[in-house]
C-alpha positions in Angstrom: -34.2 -92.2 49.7 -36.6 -91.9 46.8 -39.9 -89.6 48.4 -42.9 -91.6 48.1 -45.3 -89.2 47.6 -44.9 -88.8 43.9 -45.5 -92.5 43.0 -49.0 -94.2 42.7 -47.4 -97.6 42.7 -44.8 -99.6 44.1 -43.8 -100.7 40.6 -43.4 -97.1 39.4 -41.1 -96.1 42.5 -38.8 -99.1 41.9 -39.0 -98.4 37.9 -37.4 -95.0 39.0 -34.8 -96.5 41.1 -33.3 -98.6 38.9 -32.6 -96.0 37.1 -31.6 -93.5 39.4 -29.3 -95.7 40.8 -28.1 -97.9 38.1 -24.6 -97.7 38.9 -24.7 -98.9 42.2 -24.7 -102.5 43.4 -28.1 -103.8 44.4 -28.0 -107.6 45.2 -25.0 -109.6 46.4 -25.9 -113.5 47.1 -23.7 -115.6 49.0 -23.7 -119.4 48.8 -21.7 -120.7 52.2 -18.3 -118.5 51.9 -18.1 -117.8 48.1 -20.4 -115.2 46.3 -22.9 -116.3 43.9 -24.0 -113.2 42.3 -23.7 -109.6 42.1 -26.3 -107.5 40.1 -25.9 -103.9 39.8 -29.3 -101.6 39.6 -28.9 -101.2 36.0 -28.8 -105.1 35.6 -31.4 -105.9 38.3 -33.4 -103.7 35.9 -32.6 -106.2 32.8 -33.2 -109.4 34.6 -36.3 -108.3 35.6 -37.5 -106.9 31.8 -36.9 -110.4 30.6 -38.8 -112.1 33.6 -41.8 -109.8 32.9 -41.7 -110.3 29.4 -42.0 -114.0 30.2 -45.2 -112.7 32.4 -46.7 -110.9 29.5 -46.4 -113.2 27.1 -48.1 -116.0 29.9 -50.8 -112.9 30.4 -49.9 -111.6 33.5 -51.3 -108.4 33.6 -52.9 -105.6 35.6 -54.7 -107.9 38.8 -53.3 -110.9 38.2 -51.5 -112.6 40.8 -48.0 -113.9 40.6 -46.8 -116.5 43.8 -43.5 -116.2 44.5 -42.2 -119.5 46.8 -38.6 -119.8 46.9 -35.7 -118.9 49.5 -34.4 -115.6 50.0 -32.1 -115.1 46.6 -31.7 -112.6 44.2 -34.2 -114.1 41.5 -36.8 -113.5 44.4 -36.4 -109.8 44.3 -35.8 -109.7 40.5 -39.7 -111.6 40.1 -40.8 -109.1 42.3 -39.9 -106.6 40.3 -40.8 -108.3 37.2 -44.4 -108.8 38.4 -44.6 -105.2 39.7 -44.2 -103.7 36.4 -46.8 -105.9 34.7 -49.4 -104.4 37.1 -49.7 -107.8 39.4 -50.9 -108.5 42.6 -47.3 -110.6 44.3 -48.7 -113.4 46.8 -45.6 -114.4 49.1 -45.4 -118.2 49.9 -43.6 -119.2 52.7 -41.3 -122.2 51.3 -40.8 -123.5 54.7 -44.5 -124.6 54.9 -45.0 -128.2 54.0 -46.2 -128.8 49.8 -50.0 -129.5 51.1 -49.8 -126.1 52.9 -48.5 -124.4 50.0 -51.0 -126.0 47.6 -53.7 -124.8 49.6 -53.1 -121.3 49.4 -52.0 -121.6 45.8 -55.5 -123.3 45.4 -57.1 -120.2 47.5 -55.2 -117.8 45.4 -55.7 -119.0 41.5 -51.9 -117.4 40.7 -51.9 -116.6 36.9 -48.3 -117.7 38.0 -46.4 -119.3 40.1 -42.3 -118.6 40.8 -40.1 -121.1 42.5 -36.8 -122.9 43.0 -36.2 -126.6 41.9 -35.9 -128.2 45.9 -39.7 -127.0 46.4 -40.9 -127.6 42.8 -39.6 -130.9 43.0 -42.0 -131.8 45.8 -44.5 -131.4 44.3 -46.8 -133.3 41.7 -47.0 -131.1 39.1 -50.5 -131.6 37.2 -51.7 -130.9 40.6 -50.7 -127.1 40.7 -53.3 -125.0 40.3 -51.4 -121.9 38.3 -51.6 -122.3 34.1 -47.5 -121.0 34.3 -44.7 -121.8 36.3 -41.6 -120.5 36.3 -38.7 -122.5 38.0 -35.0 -121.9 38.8 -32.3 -123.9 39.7 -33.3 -126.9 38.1 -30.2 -129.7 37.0 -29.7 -129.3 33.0 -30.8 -132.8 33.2 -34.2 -132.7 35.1 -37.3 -132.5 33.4 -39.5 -129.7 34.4 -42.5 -130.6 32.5 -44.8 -128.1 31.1 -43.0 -125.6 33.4 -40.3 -122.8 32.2 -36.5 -122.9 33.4 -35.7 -119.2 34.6 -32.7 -119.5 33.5 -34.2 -119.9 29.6 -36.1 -116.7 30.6 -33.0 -114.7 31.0 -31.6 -115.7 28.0 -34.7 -114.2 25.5 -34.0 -111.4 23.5 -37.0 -109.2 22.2 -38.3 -106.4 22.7 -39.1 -104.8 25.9 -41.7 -106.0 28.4 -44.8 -103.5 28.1 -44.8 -101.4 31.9 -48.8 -101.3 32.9 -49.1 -98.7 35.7 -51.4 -98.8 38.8 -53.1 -96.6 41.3 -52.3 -96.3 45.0 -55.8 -97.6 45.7 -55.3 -100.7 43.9 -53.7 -104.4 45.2 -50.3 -105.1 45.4 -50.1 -108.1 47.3 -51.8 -111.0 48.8 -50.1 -112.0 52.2 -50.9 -115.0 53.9 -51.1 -114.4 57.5 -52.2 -117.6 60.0 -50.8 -115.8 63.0 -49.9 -118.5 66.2 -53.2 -120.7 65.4 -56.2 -121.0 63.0 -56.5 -121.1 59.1 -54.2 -118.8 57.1 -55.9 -115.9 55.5 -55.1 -113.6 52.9 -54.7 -110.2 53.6 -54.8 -108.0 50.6 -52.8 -104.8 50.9 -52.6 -101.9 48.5 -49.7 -100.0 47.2 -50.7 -97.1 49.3 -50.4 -99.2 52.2 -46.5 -100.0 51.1 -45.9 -96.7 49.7 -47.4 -95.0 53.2 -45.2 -97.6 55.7 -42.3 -96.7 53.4 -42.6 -93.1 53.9 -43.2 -93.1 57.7 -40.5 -95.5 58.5 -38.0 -93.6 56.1 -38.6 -90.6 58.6 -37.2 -92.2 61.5 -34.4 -94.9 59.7 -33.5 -93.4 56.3 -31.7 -95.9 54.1 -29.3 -94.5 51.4 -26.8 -95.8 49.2 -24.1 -96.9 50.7 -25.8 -99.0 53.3 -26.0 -103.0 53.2 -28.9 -105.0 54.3 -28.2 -108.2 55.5 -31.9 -110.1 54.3 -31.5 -113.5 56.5 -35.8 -113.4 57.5 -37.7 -115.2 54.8 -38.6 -111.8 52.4 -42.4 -113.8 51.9 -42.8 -112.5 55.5 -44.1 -108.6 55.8 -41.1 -107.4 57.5 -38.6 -108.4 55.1 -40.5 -107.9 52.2 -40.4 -104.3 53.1 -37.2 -103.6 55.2 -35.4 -106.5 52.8 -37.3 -105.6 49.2 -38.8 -102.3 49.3 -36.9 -100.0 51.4 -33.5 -101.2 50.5 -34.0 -101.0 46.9 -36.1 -97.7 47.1 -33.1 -95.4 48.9 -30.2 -96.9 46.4 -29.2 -99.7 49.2 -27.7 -103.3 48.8 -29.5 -106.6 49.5 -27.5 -109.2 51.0 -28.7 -112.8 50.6 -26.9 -116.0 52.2 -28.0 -119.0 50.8 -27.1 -120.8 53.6 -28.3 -119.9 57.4 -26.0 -122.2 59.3 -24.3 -119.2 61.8 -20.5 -119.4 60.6 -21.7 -118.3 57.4 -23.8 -115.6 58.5 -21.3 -114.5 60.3 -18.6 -114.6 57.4 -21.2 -112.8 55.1 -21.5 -110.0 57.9 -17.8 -109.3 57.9 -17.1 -109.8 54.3 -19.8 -107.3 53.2 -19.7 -105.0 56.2 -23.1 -105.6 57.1 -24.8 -102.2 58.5 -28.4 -103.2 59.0 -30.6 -106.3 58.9 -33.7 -107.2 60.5 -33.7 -110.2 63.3 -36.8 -112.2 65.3 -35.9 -112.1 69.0 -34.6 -116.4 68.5 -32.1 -115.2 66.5 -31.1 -111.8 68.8 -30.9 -114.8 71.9 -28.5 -116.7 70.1 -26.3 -113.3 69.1 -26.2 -112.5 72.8 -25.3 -116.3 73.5 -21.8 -115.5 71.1 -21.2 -112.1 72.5 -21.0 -113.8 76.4 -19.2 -116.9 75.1 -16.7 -115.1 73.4 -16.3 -113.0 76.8 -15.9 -115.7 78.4 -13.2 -117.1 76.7 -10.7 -114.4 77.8 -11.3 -115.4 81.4 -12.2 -113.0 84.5 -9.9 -110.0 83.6 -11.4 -110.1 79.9 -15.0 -110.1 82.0 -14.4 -107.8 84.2 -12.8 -105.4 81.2 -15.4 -106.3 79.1 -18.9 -104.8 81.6 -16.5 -102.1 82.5 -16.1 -100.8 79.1 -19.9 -101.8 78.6 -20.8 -100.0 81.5 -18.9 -96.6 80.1 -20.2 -96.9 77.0 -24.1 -97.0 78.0 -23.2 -93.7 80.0 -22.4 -92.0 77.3 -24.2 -93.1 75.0 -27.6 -92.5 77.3 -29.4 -89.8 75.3 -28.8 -91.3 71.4 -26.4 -93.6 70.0 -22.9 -93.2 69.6 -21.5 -95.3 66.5 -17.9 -94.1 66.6 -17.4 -94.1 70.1 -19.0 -97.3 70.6 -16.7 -99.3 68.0 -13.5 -97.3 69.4 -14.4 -98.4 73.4 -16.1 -102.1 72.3 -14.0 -102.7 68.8 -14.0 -106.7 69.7 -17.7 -107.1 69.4 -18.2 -104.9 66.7 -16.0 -106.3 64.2 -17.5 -109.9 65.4 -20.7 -108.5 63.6 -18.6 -106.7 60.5 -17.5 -103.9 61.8 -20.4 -101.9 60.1 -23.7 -102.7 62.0 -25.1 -99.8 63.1 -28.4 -101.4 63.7 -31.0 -104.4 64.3 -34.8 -104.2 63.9 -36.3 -106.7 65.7 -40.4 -107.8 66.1 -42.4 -110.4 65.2 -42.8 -111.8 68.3 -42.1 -110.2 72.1 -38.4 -109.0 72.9 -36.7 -109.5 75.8 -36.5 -106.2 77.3 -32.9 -107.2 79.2 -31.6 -109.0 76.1 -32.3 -105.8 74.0 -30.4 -103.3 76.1 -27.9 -105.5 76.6 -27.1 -104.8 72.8 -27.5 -101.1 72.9 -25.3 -100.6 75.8 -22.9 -102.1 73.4 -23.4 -100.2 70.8 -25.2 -102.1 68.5 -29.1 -100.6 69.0 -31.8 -103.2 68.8 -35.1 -100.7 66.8 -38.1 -102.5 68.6 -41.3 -102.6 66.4 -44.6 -103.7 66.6 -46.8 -104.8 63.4 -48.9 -106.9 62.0 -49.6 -108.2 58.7 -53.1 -106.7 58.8 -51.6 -103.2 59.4 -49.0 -103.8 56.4 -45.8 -104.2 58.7 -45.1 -101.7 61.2 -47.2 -99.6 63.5 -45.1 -98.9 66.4 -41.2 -98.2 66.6 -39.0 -97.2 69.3 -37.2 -94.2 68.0 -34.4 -94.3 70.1 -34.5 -91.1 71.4 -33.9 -91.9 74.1 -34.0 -95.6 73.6 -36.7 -98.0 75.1 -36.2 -101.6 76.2 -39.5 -101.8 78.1 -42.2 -101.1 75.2 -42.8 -101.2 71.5 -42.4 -98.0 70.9 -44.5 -95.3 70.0 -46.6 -94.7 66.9 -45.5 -94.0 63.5 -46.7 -90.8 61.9 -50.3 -91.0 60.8 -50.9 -94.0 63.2 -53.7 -93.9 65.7 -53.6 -96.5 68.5 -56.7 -96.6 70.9 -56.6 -99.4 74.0 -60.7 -100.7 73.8 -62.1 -102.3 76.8 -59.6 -101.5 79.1 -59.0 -103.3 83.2 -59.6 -100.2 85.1 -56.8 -101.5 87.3 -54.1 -102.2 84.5 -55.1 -100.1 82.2 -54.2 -103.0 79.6 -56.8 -103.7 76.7 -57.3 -104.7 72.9 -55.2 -102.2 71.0 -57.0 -101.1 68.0 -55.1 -99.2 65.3 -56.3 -96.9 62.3 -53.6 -95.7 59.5 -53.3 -95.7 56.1 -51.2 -98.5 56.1 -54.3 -101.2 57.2 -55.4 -103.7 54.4 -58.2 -103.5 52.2 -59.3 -106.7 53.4 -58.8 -110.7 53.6 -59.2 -112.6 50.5 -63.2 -113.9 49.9 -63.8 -113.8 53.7 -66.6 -110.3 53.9 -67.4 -111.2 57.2 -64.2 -112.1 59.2 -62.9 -108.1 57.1 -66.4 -106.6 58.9 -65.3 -108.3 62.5 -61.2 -107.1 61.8 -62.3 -103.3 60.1 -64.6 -101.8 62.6 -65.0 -98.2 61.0 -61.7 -98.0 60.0 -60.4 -99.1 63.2 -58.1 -102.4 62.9 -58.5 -104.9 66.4 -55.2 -106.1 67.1 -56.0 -109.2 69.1 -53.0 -108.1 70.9 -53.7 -106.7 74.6 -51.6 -103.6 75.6 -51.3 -100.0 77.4 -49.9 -96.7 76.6 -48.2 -95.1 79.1 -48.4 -91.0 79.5 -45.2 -90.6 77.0 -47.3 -92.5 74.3 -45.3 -96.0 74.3 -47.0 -99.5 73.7 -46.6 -102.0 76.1 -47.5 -105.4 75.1 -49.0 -107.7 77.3 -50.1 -110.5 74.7 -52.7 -111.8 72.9 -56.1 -111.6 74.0 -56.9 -115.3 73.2 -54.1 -116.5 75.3 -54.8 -114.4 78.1 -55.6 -116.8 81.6 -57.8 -116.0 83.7 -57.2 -117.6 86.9 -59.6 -118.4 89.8 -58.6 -115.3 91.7 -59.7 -113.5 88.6 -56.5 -112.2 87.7 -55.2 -112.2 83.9 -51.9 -113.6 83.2 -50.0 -113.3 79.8 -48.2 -116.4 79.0 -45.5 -114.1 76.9 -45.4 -112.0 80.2 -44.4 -115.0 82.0 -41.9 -116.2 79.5 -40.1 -113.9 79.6 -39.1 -114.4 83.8 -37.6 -118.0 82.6 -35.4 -116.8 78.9 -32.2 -117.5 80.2 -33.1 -121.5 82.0 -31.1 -124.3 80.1 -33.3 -125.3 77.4 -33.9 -124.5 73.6 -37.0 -123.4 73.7 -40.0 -122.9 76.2 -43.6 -121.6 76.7 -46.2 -121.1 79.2 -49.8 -122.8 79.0 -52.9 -123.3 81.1 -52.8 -127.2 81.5 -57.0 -126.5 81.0 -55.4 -125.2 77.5 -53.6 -128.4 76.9 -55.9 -131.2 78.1 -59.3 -130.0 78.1 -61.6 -130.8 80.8 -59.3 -130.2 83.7 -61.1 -128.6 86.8 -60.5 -125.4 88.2 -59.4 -126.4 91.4 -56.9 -127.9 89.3 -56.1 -125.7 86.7 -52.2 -124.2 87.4 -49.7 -122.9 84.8 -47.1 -125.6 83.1 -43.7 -124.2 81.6 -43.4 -126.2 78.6 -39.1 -126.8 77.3 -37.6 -128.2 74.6 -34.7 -129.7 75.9 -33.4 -133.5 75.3 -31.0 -134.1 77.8 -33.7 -134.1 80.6 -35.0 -137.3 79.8 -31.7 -138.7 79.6 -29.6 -136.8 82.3 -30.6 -136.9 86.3 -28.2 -133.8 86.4 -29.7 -131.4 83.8 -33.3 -132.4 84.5 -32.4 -131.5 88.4 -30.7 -128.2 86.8 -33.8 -127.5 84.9 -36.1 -127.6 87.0 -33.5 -125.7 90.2 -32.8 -122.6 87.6 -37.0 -122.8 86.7 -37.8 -122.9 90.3 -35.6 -120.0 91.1 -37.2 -117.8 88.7 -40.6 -118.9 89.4 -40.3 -117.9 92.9 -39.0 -114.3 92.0 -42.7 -114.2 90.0 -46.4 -112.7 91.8 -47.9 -116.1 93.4 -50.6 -115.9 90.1 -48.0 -116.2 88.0 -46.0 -119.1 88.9 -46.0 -122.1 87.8 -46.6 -125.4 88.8 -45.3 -127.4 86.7 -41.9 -128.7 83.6 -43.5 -130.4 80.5 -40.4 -131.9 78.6 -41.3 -132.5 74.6 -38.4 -133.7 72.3 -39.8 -131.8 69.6 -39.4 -128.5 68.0 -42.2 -126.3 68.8 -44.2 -125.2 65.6 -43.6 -121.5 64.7 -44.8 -119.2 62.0 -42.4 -117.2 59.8 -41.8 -114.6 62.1 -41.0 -117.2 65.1 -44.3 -116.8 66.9 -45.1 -120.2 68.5 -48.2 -121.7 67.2 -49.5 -122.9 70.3 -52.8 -124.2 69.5 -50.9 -127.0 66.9 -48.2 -127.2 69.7 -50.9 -127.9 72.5 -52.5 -130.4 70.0 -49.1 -132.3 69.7 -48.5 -132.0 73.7 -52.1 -133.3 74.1 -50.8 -136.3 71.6 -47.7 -137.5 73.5 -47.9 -136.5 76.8 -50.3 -137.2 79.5 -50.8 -134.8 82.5 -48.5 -137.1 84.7 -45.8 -136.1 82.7 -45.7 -132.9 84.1 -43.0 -132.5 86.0 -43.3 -130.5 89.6 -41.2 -127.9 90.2 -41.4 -127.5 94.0 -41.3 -124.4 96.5 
């Protein structure tokens, strides 16, 4: 791991590294089961000269902003770089969004250039994109571009070198779109000393080095991959491993091929690795069970105090090799972990690193350091981070967590007034509701615009809830006030409505009576303010952002849509 403190800029720290560590191999990029590309440091460093000599000659400079909208590849990390070393301000698209969401903050934005792959470019009409330059990869030999670049072309130029322009810590680096789970997206504009500062404090507690290979399977435009993915790989002479394709047998293939040791998860994706640990146990029958929580049961005593990598993969070598043989451990955050779920994996060995961030606050401000590891909060706070809880019940003790550190934006994008009502003398507001407890963990509760207040005047957390109902047969769920859903409901009628995701309901007597049995069970384990009253069924999937957060003010406008209140769907005592 490179120290951070010597650089000004995050394009000068990854200048040095490519260097430093030009032997080793940087990206690998799979394509199903065969490997598409393998760059070493030394030619991730060539690539990217040519693509920022195509940025210099376009005028990309010092402040100008480069969008980068494609899938997680190699070529995303080599314009990264590219755009770095020419001094310009990287603005992450999330190519998921639809083409009029993506034009919007392209129009917002005014790119001096834009980056992409041929399936999004395609979409859209070209004379309307508001950069003067795009660069495009991927595109058929026989497909017109227009008044575009193929990247390809780009790293075929010869010439001289691309001219480096340095930058201050104090200056932008990139423009990050964050629309959290409702409202218009807004830019957040966060500095290199931001980066370079996260870098540094999360490097003290989970050092990368060479050696280690990070599987990159969250989209890198989001702020956790872009550093634990981009920055911090690449920075401590790590490989970057990108699957083109996401479909599970080739994630797991690319796991044990290129003996995966860390990679960053959203808790969807942790569910459905717990899902393939137990069905897998469950093939080998009652003895294989029974064998199975024995040997996990052994191996969460002795591994109590800290983790145990050896000793783990010796007592539970089944498991392990099912994720590579290598993994020594998955961060997970973005949206709330289930605390069960999470401890589940570290009493196999594999520890789950729970974190708590924003894109405000540049990625990370809380981490659980896993000493001894913590499956009931969010850890504590990184060095240099200040957490205050504002406004607190003097009964819970739960509040607004507000947060000061080096690593909080300079700002959001032309919007002075909502930066004044975010910054409040340095202090960031969350939005997110919370306690500490007297070791100095963050517990999360949820988000103070979700929060319920119900006629008893108690609050209620709909992630709090959710979390009692994980395991009921659905594919997804979530908890609303039916006031939240269909406006004008009384109080005297207002009650809580589990809303699932799951098809066979409206088609199946048996699973809908399954349903709502396993709901009803868990409902009645819950405080009487918490329960619910009520099943909403909707066929659809539920609208999330790029860390996996439901967007429940757009899902509560579809609900409102297609389903009236006598939908719902009692669930009974």
């Amino acid at each position: 791991m490179i120290p951070p403190e010597r650089y000004e800029s995050l394009g000068e720290l990854l200048r040095d590294a490519l260097v430093q560590y030009k032997s080793e191999v940087a990206l690998i990029e799979a394509n199903r089961k065969q490997e598409a590309r393998r760059l070493t440091y030394l030619e991730l460093m060539r690539e990217a000269d040519r693509v920022a000599r195509y940025l210099e000659d376009a005028g990309v400079g010092a402040g100008a902003r480069v969008a980068i909208c494609m899938s997680n590849q190699s070529k995303w990390i080599v314009s990264a770089c590219a755009a770095f070393s020419r001094g310009a301000v990287i603005v992450p698209i999330d190519y998921k969004l639809t083409p009029e969401e993506q034009l919007a903050q392209l129009a917002h934005c005014r790119p001096e250039c834009l980056v992409t792959e041929w399936p999004v470019f395609m979409r859209y009409d070209v004379s309307a994109l508001p950069a003067p330059h795009v660069l495009v990869c991927e595109a058929p030999s026989g497909k017109p571009v227009g008044a575009a670049t193929r990247y390809e072309d780009v790293l075929l130029g010869k010439g001289p070198r691309a001219t480096y322009v340095p930058r201050k810590r104090s200056d932008q680096a990139t423009l990050v779109y964050s629309s959290g789970t409702g409202g218009v997206p807004k830019g957040c504009m966060l500095s290199h000393d931001n980066y370079l500062e996260q870098y540094r404090t999360l490097g003290l507690l989970y050092p990368l080095r060479t050696g280690h290979r990070y599987f990159s399977i969250l989209p890198t435009n989001h702020a956790i991959d872009f550093m634990s993915g981009f920055i911090g790989p690449l920075a401590s002479g790590a490989t970057v491993v990108h699957q083109r394709s996401l479909r599970p047998e080739f994630i797991n293939h690319s796991m044990e091929r290129y003996g995966i040791t860390h990679m960053a998860v959203v808790p969807l994706l942790l569910e459905a690795f717990e899902k393939r640990v137990r069905e897998q146990v469950e093939e080998r029958g009652s003895v294989g069970e029974h064998v199975f929580e024995a040997l996990r049961q052994a191996n969460a005593a002795l591994t109590l105090r800290a983790p145990r990598p050896g000793l783990s993969r010796r007592l539970l070598r089944p498991v392990h090799e099912a994720f590579g043989g290598k993994l020594e451990m998955l961060f997970c955050g973005g949206a709330f972990v289930d605390a069960a779920r999470a401890q589940f994996f570290y009493d196999l060995g594999i520890p789950v690193v729970i974190g708590y961030g924003l894109t405000e606050a540049g990625t990370v401000l809380t981490v659980n350091d896993l000493a001894p590891f913590r499956a009931d909060s969010v850890g504590r706070p990184l060095d240099g981070v200040e957490l205050q809880i504002r406004n607190a019940d003097p009964h819970t003790q739960v509040g607004e967590v507000w947060a000061r550190s080096r690593t909080v934006m300079l700002g959001y994008l032309d919007e002075p007034e909502l930066t004044e009502e975010t910054i409040v003398d340095g202090w960031l507001r969350t939005g997110d509701l919370g306690f500490l407890d007297p070791s100095g963990q963050l517990h999360l509760r949820g988000r103070s615009k979700n929060m319920i207040v119900t006629a008893g005047g108690k609050n209620v957390y709909p992630e709090d809830i959710e979390g009692a109902f994980t395991s009921v047969p659905c594919d997804e769920l979530a908890v609303f006030a039916t006031g939240y859903v269909w406006p004008g409901v009384t109080l005297t009628e207002e009650g809580l409505v589990v809303v699932v995701r799951a098809p066979q309901v409206t088609e199946d007597d048996a699973a809908r009576n399954a349903l709502l049995e396993a709901i009803r069970v868990r409902n009645g384990k819950l405080p009487d303010y918490k329960r619910v009253s009520g099943v909403l069924p909707y066929a659809d999937e539920f609208p999330r952002t790029a860390s996996m957060k439901i967007k429940r003010a757009a899902l509560a406008d579809a609900l409102r849509l297609q389903s009236p209140r006598g939908a719902i769907l009692p669930v009974g005592a």
